[in-house]
Backbone bond lengths (Angstrom), bond angles and torsions (degrees), N, CA, C in turn:
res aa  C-N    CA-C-N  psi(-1)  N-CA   C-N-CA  omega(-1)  CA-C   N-CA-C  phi
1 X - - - 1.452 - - 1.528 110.14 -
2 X 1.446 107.55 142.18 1.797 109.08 -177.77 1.213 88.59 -121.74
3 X 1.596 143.12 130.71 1.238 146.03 122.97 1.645 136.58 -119.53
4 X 0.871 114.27 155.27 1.734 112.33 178.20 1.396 125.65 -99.44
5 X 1.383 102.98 23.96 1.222 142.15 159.81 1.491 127.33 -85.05
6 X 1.712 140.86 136.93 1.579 128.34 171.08 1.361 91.82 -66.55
7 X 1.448 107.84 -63.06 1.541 108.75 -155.42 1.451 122.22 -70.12
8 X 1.198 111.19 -4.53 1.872 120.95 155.02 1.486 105.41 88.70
9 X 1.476 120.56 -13.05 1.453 144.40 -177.91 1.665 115.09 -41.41
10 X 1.161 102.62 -13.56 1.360 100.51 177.28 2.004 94.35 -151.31
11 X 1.264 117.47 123.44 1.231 123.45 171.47 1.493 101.12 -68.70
12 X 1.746 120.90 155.46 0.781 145.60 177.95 1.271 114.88 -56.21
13 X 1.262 116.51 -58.10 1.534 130.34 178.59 1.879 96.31 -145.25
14 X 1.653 103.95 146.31 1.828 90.19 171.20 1.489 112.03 -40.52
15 X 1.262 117.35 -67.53 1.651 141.10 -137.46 1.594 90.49 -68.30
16 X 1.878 141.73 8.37 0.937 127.83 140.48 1.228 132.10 -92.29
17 X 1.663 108.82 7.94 1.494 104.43 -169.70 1.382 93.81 -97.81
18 X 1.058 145.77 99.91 1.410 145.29 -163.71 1.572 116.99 -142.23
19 X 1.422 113.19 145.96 1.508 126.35 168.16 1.662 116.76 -100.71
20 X 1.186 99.35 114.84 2.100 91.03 -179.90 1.644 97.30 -133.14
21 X 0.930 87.92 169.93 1.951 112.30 -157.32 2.359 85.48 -89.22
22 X 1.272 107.07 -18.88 1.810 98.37 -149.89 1.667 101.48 -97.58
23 X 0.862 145.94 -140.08 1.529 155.36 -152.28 1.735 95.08 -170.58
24 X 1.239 126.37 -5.95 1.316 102.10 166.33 1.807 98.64 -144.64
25 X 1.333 112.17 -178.30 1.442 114.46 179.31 1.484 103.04 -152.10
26 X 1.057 114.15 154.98 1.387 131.93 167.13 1.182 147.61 -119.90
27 X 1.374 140.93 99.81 1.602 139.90 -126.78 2.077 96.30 -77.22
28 X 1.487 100.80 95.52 1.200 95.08 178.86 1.698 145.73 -51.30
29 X 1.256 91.99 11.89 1.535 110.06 -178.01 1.515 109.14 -141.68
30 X 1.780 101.94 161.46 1.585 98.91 165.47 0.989 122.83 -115.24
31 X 1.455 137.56 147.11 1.420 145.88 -160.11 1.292 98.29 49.48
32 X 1.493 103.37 83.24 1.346 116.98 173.18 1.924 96.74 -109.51
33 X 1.415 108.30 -30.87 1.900 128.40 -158.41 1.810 98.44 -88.78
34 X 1.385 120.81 152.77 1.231 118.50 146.08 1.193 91.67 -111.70
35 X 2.048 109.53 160.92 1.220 127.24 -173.29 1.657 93.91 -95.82
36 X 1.056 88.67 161.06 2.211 103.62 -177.14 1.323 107.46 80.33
37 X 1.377 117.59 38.55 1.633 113.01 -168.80 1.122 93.31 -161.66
38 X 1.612 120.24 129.01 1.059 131.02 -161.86 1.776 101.68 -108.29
39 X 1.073 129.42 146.80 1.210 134.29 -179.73 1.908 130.84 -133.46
40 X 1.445 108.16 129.69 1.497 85.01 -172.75 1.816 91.87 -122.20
41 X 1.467 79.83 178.21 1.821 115.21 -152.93 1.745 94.99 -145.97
42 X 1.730 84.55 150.15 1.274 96.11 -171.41 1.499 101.96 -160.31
43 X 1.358 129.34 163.15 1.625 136.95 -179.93 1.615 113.81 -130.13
44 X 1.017 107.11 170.51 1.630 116.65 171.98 1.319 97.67 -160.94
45 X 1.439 129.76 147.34 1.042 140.76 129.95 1.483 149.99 -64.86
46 X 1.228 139.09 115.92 1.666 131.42 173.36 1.760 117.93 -99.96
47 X 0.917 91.77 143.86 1.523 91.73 -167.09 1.926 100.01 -102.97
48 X 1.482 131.76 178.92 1.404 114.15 -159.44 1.699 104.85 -104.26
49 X 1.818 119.16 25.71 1.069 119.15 139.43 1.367 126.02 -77.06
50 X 1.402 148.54 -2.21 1.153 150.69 -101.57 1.391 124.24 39.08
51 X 1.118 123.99 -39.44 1.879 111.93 -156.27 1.410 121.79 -73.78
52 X 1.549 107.35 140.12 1.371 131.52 -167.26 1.162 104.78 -81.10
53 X 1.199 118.54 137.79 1.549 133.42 170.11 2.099 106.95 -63.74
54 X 1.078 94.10 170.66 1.903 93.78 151.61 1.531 119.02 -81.15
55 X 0.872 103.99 170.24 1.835 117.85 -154.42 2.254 70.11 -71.60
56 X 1.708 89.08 -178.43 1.897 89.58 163.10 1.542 110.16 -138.78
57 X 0.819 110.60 172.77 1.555 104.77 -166.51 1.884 117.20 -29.21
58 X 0.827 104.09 162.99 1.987 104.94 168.75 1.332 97.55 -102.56
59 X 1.584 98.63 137.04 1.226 129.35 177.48 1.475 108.85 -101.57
60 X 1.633 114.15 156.31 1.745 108.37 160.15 1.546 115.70 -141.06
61 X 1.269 115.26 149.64 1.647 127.54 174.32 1.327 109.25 -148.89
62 X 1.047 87.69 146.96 1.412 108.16 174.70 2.413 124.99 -130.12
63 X 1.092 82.01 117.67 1.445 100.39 178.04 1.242 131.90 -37.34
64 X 1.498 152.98 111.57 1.342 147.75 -146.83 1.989 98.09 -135.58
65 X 1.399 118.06 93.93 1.319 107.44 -176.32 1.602 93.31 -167.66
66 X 1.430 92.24 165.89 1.707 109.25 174.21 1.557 104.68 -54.72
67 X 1.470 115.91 149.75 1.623 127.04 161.54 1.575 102.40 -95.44
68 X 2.182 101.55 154.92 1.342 89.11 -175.63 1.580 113.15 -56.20
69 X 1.553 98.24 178.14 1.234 124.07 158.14 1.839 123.34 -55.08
70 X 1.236 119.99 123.71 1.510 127.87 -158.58 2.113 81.43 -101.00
71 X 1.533 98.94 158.25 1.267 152.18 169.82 1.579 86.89 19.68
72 X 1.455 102.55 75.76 1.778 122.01 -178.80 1.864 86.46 -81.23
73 X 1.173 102.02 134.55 1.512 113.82 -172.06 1.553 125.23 -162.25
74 X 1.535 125.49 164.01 1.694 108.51 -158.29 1.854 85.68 -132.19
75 X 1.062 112.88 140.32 1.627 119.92 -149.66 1.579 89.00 -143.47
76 X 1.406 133.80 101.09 1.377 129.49 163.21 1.410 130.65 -43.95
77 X 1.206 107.04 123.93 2.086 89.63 175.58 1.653 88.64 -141.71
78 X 1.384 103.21 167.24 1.466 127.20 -160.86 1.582 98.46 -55.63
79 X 1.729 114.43 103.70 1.498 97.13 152.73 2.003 93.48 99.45
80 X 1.375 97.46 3.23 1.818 93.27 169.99 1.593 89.15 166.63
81 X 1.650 98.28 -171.85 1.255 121.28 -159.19 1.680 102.05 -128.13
82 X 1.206 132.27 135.45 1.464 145.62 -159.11 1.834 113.61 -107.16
83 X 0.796 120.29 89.67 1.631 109.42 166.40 1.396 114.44 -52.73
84 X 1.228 143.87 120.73 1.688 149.35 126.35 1.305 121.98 -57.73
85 X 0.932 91.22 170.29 1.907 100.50 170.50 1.916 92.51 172.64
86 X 1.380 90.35 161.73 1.769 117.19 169.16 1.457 100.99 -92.93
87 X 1.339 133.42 162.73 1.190 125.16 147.38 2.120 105.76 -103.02
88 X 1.282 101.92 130.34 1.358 125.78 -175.90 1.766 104.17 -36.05
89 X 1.193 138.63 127.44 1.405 131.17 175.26 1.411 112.28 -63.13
90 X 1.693 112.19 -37.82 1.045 132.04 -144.38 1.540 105.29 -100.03
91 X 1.388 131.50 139.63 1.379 153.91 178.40 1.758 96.12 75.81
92 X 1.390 115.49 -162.51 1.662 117.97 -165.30 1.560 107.59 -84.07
93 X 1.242 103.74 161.80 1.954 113.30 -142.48 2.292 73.68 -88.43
94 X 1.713 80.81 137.20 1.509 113.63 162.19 1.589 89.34 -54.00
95 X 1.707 137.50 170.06 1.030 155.75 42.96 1.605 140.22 -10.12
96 X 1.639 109.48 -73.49 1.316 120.84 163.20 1.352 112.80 -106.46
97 X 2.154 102.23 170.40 1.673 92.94 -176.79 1.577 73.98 -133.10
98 X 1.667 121.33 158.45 1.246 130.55 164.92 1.559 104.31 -112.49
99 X 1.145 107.83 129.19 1.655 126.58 -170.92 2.026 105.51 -98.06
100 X 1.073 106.78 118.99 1.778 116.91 179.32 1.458 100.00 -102.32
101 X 1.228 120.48 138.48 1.553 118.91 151.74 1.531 120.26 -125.84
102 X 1.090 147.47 -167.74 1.679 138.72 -146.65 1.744 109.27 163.85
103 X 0.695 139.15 156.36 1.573 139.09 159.72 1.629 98.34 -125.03
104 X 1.766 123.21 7.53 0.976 127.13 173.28 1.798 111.20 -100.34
105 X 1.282 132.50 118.76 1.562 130.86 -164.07 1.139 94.74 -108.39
106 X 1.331 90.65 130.94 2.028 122.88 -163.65 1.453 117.66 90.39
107 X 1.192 107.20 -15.25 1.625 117.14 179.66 1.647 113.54 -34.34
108 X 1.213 117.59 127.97 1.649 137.05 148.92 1.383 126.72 -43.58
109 X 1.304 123.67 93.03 1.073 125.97 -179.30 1.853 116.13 -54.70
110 X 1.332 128.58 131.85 1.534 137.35 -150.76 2.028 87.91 -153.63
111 X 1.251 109.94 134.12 1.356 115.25 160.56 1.587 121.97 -115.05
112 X 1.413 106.26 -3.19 1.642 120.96 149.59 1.466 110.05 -105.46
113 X 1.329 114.28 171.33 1.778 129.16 165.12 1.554 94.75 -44.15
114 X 1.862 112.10 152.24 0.863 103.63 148.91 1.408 95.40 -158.06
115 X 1.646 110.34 -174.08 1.374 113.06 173.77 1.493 132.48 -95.82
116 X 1.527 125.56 95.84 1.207 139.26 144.86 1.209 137.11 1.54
117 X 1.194 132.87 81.28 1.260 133.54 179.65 1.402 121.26 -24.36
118 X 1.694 118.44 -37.87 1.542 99.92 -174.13 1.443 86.57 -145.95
119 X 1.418 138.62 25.98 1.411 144.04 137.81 1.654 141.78 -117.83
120 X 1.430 113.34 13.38 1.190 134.89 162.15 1.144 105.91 88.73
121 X 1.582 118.77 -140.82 1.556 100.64 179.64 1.790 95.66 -105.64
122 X 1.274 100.31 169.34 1.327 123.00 -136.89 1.683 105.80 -155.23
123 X 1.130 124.95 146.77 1.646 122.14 177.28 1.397 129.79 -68.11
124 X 0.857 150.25 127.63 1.614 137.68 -179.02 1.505 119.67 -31.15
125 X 0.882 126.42 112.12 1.791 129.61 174.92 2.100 114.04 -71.66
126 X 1.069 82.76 2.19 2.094 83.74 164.35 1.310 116.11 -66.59
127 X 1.507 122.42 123.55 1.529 109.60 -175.20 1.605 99.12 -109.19
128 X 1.398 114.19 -49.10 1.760 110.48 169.86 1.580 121.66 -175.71
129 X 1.224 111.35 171.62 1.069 106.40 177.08 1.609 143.34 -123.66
130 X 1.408 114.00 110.14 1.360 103.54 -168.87 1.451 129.04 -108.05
131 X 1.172 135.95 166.01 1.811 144.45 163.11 1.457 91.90 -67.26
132 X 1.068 162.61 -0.22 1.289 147.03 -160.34 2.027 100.52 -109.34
133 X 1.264 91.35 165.12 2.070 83.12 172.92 1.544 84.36 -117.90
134 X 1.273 141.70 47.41 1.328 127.36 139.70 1.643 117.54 -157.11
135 X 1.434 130.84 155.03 1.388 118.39 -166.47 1.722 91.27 -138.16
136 X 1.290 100.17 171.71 1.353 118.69 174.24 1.733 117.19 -99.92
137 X 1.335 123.26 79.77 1.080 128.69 179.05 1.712 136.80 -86.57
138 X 1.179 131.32 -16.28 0.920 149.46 134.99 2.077 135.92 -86.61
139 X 1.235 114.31 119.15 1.359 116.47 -153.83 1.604 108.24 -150.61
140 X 1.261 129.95 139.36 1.715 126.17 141.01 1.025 111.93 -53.91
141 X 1.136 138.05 -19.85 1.594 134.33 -174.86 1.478 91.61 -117.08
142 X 1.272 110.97 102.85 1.679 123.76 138.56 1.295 130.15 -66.20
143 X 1.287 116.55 122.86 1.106 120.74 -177.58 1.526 109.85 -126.05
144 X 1.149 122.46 -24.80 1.691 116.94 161.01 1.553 111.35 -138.63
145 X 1.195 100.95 153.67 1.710 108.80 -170.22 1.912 133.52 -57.22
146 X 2.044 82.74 -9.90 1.738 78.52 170.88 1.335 105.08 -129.99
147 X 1.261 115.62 52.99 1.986 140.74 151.44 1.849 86.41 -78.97
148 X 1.186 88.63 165.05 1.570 138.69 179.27 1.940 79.07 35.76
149 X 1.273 120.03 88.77 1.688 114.48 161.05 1.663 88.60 -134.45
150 X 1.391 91.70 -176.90 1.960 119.07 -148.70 1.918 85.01 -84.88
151 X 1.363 101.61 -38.57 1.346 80.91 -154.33 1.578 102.57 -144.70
152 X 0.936 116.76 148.05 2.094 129.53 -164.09 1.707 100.12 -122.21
153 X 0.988 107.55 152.85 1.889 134.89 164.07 1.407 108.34 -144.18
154 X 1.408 121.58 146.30 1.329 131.01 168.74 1.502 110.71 -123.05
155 X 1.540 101.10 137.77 1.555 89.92 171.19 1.648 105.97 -130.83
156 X 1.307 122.08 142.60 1.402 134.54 -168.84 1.720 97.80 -91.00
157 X 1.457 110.30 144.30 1.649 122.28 -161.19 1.833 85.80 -147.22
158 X 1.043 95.04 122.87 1.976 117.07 -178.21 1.455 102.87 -87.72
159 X 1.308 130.50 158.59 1.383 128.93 165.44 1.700 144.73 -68.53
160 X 1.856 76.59 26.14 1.663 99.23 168.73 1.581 108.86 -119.24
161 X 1.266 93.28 0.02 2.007 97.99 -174.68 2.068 104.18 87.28
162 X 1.275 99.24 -1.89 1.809 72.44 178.48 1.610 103.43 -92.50
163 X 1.375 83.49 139.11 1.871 99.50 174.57 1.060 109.63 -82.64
164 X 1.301 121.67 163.66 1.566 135.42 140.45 1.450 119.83 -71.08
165 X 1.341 97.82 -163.94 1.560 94.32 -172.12 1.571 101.73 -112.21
166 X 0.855 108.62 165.71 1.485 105.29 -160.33 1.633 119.17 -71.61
167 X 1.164 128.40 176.32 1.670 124.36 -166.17 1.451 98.57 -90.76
168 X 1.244 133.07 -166.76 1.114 161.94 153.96 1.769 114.93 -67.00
169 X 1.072 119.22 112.77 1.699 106.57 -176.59 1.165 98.39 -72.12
170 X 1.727 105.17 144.09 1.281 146.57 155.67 1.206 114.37 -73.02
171 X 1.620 136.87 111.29 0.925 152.49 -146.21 1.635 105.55 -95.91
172 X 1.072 135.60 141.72 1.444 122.23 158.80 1.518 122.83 -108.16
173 X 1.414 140.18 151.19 1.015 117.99 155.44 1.115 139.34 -33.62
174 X 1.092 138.21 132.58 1.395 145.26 -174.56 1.750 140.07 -149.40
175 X 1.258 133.54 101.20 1.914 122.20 32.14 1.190 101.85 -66.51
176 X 1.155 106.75 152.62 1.863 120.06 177.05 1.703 95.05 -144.91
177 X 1.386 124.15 113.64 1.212 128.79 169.86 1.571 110.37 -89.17
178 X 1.762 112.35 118.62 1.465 121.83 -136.67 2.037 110.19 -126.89
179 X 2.071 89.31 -14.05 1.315 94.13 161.61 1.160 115.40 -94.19
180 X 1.887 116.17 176.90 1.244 119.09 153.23 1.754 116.89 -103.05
181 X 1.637 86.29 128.50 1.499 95.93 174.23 1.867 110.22 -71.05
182 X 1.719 108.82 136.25 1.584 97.89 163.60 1.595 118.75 -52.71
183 X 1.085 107.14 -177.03 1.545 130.59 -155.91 1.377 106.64 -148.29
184 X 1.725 119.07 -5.61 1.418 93.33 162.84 1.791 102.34 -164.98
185 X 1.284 126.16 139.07 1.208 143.03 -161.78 1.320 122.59 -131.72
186 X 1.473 114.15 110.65 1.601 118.41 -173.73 1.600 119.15 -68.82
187 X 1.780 116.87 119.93 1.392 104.73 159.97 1.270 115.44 -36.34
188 X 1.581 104.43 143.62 1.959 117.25 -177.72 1.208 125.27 79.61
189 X 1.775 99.44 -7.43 1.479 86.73 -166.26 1.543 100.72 -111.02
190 X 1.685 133.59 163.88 1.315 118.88 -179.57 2.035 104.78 -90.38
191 X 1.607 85.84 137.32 1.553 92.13 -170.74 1.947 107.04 -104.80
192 X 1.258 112.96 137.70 1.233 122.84 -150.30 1.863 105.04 -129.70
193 X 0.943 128.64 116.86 1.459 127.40 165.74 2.261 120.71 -146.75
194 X 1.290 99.07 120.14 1.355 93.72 -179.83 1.415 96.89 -109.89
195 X 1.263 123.71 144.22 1.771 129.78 -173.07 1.531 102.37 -104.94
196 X 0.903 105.91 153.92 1.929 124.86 -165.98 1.277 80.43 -107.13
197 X 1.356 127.08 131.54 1.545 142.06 159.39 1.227 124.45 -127.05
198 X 1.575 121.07 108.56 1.801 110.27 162.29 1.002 119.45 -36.21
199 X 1.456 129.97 158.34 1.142 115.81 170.21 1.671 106.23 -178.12
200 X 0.996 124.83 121.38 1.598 127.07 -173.28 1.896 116.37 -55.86
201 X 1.332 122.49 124.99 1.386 118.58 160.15 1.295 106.45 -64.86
202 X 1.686 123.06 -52.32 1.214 114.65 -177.28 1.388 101.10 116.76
203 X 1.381 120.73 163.95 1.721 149.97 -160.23 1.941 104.82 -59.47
204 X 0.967 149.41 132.95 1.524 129.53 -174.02 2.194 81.65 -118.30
205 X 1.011 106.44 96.64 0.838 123.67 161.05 1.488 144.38 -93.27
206 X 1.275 119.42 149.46 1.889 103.08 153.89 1.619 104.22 -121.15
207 X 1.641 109.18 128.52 0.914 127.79 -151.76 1.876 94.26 -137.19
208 X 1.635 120.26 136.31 1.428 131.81 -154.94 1.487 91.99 -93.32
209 X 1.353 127.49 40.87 1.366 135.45 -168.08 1.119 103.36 -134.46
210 X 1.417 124.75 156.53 1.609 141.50 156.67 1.150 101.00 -16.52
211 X 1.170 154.92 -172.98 1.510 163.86 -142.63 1.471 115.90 5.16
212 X 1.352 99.63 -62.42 1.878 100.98 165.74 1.124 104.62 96.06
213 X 1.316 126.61 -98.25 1.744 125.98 -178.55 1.888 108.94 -99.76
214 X 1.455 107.17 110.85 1.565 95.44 -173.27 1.884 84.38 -171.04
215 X 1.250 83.44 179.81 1.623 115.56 160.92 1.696 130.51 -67.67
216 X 1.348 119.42 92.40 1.618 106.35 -154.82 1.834 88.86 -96.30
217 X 1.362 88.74 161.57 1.415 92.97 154.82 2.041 119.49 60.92
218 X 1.636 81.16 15.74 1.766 94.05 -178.20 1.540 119.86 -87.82
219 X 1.316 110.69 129.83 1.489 128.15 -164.21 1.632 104.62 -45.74
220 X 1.165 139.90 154.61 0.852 154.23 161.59 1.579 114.46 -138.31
221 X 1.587 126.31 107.02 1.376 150.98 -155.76 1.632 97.06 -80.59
222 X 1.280 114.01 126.34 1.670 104.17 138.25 1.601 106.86 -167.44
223 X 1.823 92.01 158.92 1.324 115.89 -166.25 1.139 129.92 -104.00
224 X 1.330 117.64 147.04 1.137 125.94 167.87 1.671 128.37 -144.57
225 X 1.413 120.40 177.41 1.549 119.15 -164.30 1.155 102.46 -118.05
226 X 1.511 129.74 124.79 1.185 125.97 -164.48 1.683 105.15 -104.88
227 X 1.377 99.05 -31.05 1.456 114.72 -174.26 1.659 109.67 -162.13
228 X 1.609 102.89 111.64 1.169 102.54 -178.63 1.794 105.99 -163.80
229 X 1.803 124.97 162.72 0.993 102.76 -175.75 1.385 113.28 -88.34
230 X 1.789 131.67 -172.06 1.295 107.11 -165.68 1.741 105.46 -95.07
231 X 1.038 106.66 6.54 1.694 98.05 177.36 2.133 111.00 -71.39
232 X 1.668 103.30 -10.32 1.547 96.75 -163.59 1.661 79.62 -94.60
233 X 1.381 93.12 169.93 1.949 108.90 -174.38 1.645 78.03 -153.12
234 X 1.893 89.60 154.10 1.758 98.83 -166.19 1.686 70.05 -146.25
235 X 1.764 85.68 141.74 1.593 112.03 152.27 1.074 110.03 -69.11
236 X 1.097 145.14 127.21 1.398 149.07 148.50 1.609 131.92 -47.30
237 X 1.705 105.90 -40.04 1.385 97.87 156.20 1.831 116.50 -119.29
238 X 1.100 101.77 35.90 1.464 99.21 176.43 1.929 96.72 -114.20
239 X 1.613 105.71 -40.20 1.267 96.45 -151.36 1.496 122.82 96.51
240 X 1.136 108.28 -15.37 1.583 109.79 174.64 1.701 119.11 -60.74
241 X 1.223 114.49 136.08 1.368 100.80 -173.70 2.207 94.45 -132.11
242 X 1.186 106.69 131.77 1.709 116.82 -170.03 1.693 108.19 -157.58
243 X 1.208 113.81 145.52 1.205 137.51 -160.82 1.496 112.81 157.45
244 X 1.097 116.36 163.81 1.481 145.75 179.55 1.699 113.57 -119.50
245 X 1.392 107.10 103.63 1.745 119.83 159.24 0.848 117.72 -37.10
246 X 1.192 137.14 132.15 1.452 138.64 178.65 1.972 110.80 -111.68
247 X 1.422 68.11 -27.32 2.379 62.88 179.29 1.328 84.69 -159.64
248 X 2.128 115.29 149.33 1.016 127.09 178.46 1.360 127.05 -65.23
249 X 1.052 127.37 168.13 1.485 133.44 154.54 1.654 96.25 168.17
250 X 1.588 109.71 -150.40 1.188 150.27 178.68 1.580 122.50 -101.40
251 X 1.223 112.43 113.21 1.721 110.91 177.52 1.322 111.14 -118.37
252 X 1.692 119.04 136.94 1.344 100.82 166.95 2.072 100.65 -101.60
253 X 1.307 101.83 144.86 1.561 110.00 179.88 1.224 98.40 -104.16
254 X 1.412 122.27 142.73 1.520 125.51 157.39 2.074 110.25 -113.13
255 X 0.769 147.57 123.06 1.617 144.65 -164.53 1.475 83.78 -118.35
256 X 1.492 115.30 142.78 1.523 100.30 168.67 1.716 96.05 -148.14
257 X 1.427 117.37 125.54 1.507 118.88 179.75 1.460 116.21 -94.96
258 X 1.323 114.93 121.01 1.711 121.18 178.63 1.192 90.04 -87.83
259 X 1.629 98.98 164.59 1.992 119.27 144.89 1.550 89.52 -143.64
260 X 1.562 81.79 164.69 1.641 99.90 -173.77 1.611 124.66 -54.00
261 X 1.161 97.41 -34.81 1.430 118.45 167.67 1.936 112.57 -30.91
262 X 1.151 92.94 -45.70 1.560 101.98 -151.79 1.676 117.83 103.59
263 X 1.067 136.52 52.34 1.474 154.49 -148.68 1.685 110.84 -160.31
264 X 1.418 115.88 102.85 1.255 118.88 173.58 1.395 114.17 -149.95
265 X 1.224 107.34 170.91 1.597 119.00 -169.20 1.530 102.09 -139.97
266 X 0.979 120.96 -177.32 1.514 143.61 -169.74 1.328 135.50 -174.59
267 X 1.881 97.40 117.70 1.696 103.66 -172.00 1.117 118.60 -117.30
């Protein structure tokens, strides 16, 4: 048992009140501790009739690591979207920060595959890591697979490698149209554009409703042409927009992405 309690009456977190078969244990997560807080621990034994020993003395430790990341936030700049952050005053000074992204909100930061509560297993959501307190996370130019997502966490790593626990996600606007469309298309030739859209999976909940264990509250995209000439044709739920020019000039296009919500953008 771990609590920050004498009388032990309330465990620290469940996932320390635990029974294991081994002589040692290992705190299955990181930045599970705040630092400046002292914590005690304690054992019992069972023997293979059932019966429990007496508790054994109380133990105490206390935690030595970075605090999260302060006022994690999404700041527009020309041509993409900016991660911020504070670095925490409190416990030992960050060096590096590791940056998570997700289109899943509340999501668990993982730097291998892991398994998904209501999408199975799934790829690691770590995008990278920098010395800087701000990154470039949204872009036309992709350069790794968890750029332009719904939602960011940062976690601060001290110059012993222990992390904190991760920040609070930074939300992005959302739909957020995140590619660049071309700007110019040859008569005769077939013209082709699919649009990159933010867009929320939604809550992975369990909910006392019809579905039960799933994704609540997940975006669902669709398109339309607000202004365009009549040679272009648009998918409606892709966003794809293709056709062939037939004679030159100048077009203005308007693309505009709903969700059910009531939430749209325009490119």
């Amino acid at each position: 048992q771990v609590s920050r309690r004498e009388d032990f009456r309330i465990p620290y977190r469940p996932a320390y009140d635990v029974v294991i078969r081994d002589r040692q244990w290992c705190v299955p997560y990181t930045g599970m501790f705040a630092p400046d807080t002292t914590y005690r621990w304690r054992v019992r034994a069972r023997d293979r009739r059932g019966i429990w020993s007496e508790w054994s003395p109380v133990w105490t430790f206390r935690w030595e690591g970075p605090r999260t990341p302060l006022d994690v936030r999404i700041e527009p700049r020309e041509g993409g979207m900016l991660l911020r952050w504070i670095s925490n005053p409190r416990g030992t000074r960050p060096v590096v920060y590791d940056i998570y992204g997700s289109d899943e909100k509340g999501f668990s930061v993982h730097k291998d595959a892991y398994v998904s509560y209501a999408r199975g297993r799934v790829p690691a959501n770590f995008l990278a890591r920098t010395t800087d307190t701000e990154m470039l996370v949204v872009s036309p130019t992709l350069s790794h697979a968890n750029m332009n997502k719904c939602y960011y966490r940062v976690v601060a790593v001290d110059a012993n490698g222990t992390e904190s626990i991760c920040s609070d996600f930074a939300e992005m606007p959302h739909p957020h149209f995140w590619s660049q469309p071309p700007v110019t298309a040859r008569v005769g030739s077939p013209f082709s554009y699919r649009p990159g859209v933010i867009h929320s999976l939604g809550d992975a909940q369990h909910r006392y409703a019809p579905k039960g264990n799933g994704f609540w509250e997940s975006e669902e995209l669709t398109f339309s042409l607000r202004k365009a000439p009549v040679w272009l044709k648009l998918d409606a739920k892709t966003g794809t927009l293709t056709g062939t020019p037939d004679t030159p000039g100048k077009y203005h296009i308007e693309l505009e992405a709903k969700t059910q919500f009531g939430g749209s953008a325009v490119q």
